[in-house]
N, C-alpha and C positions, 0 to 999 in steps of 0.2 A: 791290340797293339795300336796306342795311340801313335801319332806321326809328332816325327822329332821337330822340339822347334828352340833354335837357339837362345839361348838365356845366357849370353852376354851383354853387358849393357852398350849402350851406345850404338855403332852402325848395325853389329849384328845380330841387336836384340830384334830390327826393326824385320828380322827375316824370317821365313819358315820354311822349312826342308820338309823336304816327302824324297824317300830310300825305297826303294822294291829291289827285289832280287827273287830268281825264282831257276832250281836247274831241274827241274820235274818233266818239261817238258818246253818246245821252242815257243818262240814269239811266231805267230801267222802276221802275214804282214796285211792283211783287208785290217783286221783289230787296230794295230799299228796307225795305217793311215786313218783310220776313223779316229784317233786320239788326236793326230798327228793335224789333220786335215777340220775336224769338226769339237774335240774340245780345248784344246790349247788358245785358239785364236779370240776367243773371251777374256780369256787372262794374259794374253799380252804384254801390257802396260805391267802387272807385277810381275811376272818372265823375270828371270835378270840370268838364270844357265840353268841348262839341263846335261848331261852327258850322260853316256855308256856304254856298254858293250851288248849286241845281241845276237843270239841265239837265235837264229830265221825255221820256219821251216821250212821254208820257201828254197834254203839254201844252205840244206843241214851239215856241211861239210864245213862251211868257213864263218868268221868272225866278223860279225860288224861291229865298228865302233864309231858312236852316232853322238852328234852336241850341236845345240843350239845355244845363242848367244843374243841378248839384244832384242831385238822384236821379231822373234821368228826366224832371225837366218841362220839353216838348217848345213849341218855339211855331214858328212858319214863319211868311212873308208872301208872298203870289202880287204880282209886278211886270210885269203886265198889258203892258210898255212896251217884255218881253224885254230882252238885252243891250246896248239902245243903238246898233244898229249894228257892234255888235264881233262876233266869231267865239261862238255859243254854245258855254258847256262849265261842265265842276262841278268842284267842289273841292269837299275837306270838311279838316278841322284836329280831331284832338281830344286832347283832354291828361288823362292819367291818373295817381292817386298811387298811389304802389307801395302794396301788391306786386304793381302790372301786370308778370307778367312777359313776359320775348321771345318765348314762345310763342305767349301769348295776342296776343300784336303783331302776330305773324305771320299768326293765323288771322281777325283783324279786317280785316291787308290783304289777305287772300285773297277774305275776302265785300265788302273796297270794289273789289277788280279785276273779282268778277265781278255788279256792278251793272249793269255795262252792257252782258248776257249777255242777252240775251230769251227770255223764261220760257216754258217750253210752252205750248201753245195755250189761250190764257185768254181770255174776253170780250175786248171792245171797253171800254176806260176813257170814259167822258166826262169833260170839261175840268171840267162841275158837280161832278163826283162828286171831283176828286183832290183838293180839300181836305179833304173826309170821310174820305178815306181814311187819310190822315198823320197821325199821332196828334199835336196842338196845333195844328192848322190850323185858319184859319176864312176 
């Protein structure tokens, strides 16, 4: 599965999208902040949005829904209400201006495929603590 890149001419030719989604199993939130915290901030400058919804396991009961904007700033909302009844799972969407190139595409979906890989043995998360932890959460 190559990663989608718009092929409209003019503003939106100059962009490329990377799509994940995955309901197999939750986003661990260490994975998360290692995206979040250690490979995003290299690509900054092409950033232009990210959003979506996630699937915590940290906090398997409710929905987050998480977007970034601009140069990094982060905001998320906890939906205490979870999926509604539907099948939990995450997606994310983000769209980048060149010169993202297909490399960098490729190893963006490599750290979104392995979010939902469980991280060596690390404490116990509480529910209080995972919006502390997400950088723009409250």
């Amino acid at each position: 599965q190559g990663m989608p890149v718009l092929s409209n001419t003019g503003h939106a030719a100059q962009h490329r999208v990377v799509e994940w989604s995955n309901a197999s199993g939750p986003v661990h939130l260490q994975r998360l902040q290692e995206l979040l915290g250690c490979l995003l901030p290299p690509w900054r400058s092409e950033l232009r949005r990210a959003k979506g919804i996630l699937w915590l396991a940290d906090d398997p009961q409710a929905r987050w829904e998480w977007q970034v904007s601009g140069r990094l700033r982060y905001a998320c909302r906890r939906d205490p209400e979870g999926f509604g009844g539907a099948a939990p799972a995450s997606s994310l969407v983000f769209i980048f201006a060149a010169p993202f190139s297909e490399a960098s595409s490729l190893k963006l979906r490599a750290a979104l495929e392995g979010l939902v890989v469980p991280p060596a043995a690390l404490p116990d998360s509480t529910v209080e603590g995972v919006a502390e932890q997400l950088p723009g959460c409250s």
